[in-house]
C-alpha positions as CSV (number, residue, x, y, z in Angstrom):
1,X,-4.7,4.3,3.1
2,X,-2.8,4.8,-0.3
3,X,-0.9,7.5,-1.8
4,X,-2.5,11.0,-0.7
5,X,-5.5,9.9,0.5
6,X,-6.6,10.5,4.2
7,X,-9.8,9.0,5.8
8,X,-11.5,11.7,8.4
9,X,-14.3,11.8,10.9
10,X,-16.6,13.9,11.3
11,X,-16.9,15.7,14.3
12,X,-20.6,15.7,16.0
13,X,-23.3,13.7,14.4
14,X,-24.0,13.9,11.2
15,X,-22.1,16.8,10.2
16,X,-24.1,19.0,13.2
17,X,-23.0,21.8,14.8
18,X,-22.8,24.4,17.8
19,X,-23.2,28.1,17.3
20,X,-21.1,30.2,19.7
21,X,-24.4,30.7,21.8
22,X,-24.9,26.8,22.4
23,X,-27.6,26.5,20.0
24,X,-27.5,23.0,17.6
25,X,-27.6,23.7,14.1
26,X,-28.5,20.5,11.9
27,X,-26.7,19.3,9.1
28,X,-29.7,20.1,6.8
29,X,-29.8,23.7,7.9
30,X,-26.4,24.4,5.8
31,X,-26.9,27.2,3.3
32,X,-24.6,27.5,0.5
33,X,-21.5,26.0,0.5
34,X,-20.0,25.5,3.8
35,X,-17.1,23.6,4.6
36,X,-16.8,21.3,7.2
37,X,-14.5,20.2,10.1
38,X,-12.8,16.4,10.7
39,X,-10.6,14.8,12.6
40,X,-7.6,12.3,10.5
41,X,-8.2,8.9,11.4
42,X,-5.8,7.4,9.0
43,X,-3.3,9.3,6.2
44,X,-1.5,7.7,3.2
45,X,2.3,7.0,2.7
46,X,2.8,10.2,0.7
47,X,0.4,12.6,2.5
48,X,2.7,15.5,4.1
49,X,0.7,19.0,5.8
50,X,-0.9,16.9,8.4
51,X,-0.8,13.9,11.0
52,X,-3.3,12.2,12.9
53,X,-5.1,13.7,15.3
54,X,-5.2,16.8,13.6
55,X,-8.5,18.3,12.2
56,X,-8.9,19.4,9.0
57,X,-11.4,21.6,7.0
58,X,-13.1,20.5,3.3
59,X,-16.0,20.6,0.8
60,X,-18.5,18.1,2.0
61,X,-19.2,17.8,-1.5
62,X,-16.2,16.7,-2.8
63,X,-15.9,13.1,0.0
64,X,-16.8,9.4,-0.3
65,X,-18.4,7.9,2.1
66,X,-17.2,4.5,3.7
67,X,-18.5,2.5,6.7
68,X,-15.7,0.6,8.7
69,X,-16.5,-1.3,11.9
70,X,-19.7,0.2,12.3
71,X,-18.3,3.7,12.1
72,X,-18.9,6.4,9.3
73,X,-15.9,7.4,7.9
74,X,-14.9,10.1,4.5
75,X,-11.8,9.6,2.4
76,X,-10.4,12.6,0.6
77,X,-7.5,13.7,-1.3
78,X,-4.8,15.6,0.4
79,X,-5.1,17.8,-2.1
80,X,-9.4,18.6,-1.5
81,X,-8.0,20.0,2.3
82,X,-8.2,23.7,2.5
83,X,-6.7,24.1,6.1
84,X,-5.2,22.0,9.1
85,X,-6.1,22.9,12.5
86,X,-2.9,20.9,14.8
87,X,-1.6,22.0,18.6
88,X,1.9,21.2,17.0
89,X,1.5,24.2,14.4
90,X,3.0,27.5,16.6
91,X,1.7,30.7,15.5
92,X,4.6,31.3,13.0
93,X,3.2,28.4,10.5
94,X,0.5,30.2,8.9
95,X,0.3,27.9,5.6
96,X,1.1,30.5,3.2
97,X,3.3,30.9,0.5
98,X,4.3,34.5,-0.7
């Protein structure tokens, strides 16, 4: 990857997902604009808020699509990330600047 681009995976097929009472909701069934959770498969020399491993939310509208090794795969800008779910983030880190 280059500069402050990542490459992500999404989690589930298809962009899918569970509701908290077990019930699949498809991708198509999105109303609105509803961002969307990935895992970092790969980040860029100069990206710096996250690692791999750690998942990260974003605009399914704002992505490009790639296919490597028979896997789907979405490249973003670090900047198009509007929050970064890691283990290694303690409770004081909250991401915001006053």
């Amino acid at each position: 990857m280059l500069n402050d681009r990542i490459l992500v995976q999404l989690e589930g097929p298809d962009g899918e997902r569970k509701s908290s009472g077990g019930i699949l909701i498809p991708a198509t069934a999105q109303v609105g604009k509803r961002l969307t959770w990935a895992e970092v498969v790969a980040a860029g020399p100069n990206v710096r808020s996250m690692e791999l491993g750690d998942r990260v939310l974003f605009n399914p509208e704002d992505r490009y699509e790639v296919e490597v090794g028979g896997h789907d795969y979405i490249i973003l800008r670090e900047r198009d990330i509007h929050a970064v779910a890691a283990e290694r983030l303690d409770a004081s880190h909250t991401g915001l600047y006053l």
